[in-house]
N, C-alpha and C positions, 0 to 999 in steps of 0.2 A: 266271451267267457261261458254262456250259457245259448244252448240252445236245443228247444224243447221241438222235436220233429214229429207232429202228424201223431199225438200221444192221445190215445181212447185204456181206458178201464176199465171193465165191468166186472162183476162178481159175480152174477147169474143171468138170465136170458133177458131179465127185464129189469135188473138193477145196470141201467149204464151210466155211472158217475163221471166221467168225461167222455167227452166225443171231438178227438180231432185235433187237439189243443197245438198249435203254432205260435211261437215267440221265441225270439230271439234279444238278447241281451247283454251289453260289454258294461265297462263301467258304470257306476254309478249306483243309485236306489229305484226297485220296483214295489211298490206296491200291489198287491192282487187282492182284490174288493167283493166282495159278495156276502148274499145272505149262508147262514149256516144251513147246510147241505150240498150249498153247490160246489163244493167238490175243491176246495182251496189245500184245504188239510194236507186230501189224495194226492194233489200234486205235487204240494211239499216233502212228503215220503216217496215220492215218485224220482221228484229231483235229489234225493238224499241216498238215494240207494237202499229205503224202508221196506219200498214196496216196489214189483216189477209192472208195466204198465204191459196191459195186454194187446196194445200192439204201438208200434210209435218208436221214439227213442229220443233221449236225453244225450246232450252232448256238454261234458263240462271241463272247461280247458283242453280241448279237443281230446275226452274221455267217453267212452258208454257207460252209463249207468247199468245195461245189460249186460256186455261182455268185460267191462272191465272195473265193477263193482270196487276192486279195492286203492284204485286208482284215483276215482271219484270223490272217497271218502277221505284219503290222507289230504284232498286239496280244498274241504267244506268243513265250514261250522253249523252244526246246526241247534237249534233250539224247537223242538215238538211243542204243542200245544201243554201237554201235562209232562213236565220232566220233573221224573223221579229222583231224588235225591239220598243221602244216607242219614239220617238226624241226629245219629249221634254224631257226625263228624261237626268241626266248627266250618265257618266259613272258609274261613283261609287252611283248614286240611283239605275240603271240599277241589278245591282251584288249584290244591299241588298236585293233588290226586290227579286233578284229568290233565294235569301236565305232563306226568307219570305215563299217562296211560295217551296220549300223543308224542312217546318216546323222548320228551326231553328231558335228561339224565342228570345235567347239571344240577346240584339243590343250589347253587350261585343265578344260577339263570331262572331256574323256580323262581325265588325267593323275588328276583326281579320283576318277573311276567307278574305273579300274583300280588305283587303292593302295588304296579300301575293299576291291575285291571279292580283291586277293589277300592282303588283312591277316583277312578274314573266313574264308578260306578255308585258311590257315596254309599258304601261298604265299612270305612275303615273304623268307625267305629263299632264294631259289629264282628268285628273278624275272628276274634275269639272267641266269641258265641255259638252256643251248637246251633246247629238251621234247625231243630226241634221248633226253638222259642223264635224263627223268624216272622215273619208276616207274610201274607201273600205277595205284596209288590217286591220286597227285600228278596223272596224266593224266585221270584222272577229276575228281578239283576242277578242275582248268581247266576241261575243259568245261561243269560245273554253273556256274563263272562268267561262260563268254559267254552261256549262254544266260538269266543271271539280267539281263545288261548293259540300261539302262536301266527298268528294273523291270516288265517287264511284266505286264500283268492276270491270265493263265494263264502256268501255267509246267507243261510235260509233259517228264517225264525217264522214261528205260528205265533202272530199276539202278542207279538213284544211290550206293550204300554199295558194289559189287562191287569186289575188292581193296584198301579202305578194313583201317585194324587198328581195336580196339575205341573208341579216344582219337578218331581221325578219323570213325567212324563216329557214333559221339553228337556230334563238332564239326557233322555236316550234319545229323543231323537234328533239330538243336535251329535251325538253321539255317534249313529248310524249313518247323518249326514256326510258327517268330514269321514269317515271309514270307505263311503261311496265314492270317495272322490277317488282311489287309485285302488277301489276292491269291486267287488258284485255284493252287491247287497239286495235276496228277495224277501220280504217282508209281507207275511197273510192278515189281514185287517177287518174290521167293519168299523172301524172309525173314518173319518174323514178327513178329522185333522189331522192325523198321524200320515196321511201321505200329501196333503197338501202341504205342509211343514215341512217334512224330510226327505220325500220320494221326488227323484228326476221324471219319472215315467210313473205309468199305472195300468193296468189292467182290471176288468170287469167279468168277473165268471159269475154266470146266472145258468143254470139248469146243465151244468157241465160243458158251455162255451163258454169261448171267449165272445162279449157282447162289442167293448170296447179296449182299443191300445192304444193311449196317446201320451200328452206333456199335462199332468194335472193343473185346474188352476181353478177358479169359481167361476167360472165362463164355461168350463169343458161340460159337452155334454153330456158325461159320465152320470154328472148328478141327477139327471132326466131320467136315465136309464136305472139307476139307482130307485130313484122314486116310482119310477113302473112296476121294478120288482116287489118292493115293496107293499103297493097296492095287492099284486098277484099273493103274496105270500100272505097279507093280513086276515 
C-alpha cells in the first residue's frame, strides 16, 4: 500500500529534516516513534501530499505523491497534528460536512457514515454540540473520524491518543487496530503504549533516520534506541 523511496527533505543548506527515508508497508498498523524534531510530522505531510519531498518519492496504492497528487489524496485519510476545525458548526454538521466534501452525495448514506463514525468514536452524546464547547480529547475524535470518512485504504494521523484519558485512549486504539487489519494505517507517536497496543510494525526516526524497522514488543530493541536518544536530547 505504501511505499516511501529513498525520501530526503530539506528546507535550507543546513536544515536537512530527513535524509534517505526507505520503508515499505502493506496492511496493517505502523507506528513512527521519535523525539520532537525528528522529523515524523514532515513525513506525515510528505505521505499525505502536504508537502513535496526534495528528493525520494512516496508511492501510495501504486500512486506518486509527486506526479499524481490528486490520486493519493481521494485514496488517504488523514489527521495533522493541529486540525482545524469550524466551531460553530456541531459535531455531527462537522462529519456531514467532510462527507460533502469527499463527494458523498447521498444525505441517506451521510446520515449513516456519520452515526457509525460518532457511536464508534463515543461522540454521540455530544453530537449536537458545537465543537466551540468540545474538549481537547473529544476534538481529537472528531478529527480521527473525518479522516476515517468513507474508509479509506491509508489512513496517516499525527498523535492520535494526545489529550485522550486512559478509557478513550484504549477506545482508538483498539479502534485503529481492527481498521489495520484489511487498511494501512500510519500512525506518528511518542508514546509507547500506543504502538505496543495497536501497531503490527514500528519504526524509529531520530535526527531524520530511520534508526530502527521491526515487530514491536518490550523485548525490541527500539526501546535502547529510544532511551539513547533520549539521553542525547536531555
Amino acid at each position: 500500500m505504501i511505499r516511501i523511496l529513498d525520501v530526503s527533505k530539506q528546507y535550507d543548506r543546513e536544515t536537512l529534516v530527513l535524509q534517505q527515508i526507505e520503508l515499505h508497508m502493506k496492511t496493517g498498523v505502523m507506528g513512527l516513534l521519535g523525539f520532537n524534531g525528528a522529523g515524523k510530522s514532515t513525513l506525515l505531510k510528505i505521505m499525505a501530499g502536504i508537502e513535496e519531498p526534495t528528493a525520494g518519492d512516496v508511492m501510495i496504492c501504486g500512486y506518486s505523491v509527486r506526479s499524481e497528487p490528486d490520486e493519493v489524496r481521494s485514496r488517504i485519510g488523514y489527521l495533522p497534528q493541529h486540525f482545524e476545525m469550524y466551531p460553530h458548526l456541531t459535531g455531527r454538521e462537522m462529519l456531514d460536512y467532510a462527507c460533502t466534501l469527499k463527494g458523498i452525495r447521498s444525505r441517506k448514506k451521510r446520515k449513516e457514515i456519520v452515526t457509525r463514525l460518532l457511536y464508534e468514536l463515543n461522540l454521540e452524546a455530544k453530537a449536537k454540540d458545537k465543537i466551540k464547547t468540545y474538549s481537547t480529547g473529544m476534538k481529537q475524535r472528531l478529527g480521527l473520524a473525518q479522516a476515517m470518512i468513507g474508509e479509506p485504504p491509508v489512513l496517516i494521523i499525527d498523535e492520535p491518543t494526545v489529550g485522550l484519558d486512559p478509557e478513550e485512549k484504549m477506545r482508538v486504539r483498539k479502534l485503529l487496530a481492527a481498521y489495520g487489519r484489511e487498511h494501512t494505517v500510519v500512525l506518528s507517536t511518542h508514546i509507547l503504549s500506543d504502538v505496543e497496543n495497536c501497531c503490527t510494525h514500528a519504526a524509529v526516526l531520530d535526527e531524520g533516520k530511520i534508526r530502527w524497522f521491526g515487530i514491536p514488543d518490550c523485548k525490541s530493541e527500539y526501546r535502547e534506541i529510544l532511551m539513547e536518544g533520549h539521553h542525547r536530547h536531555a
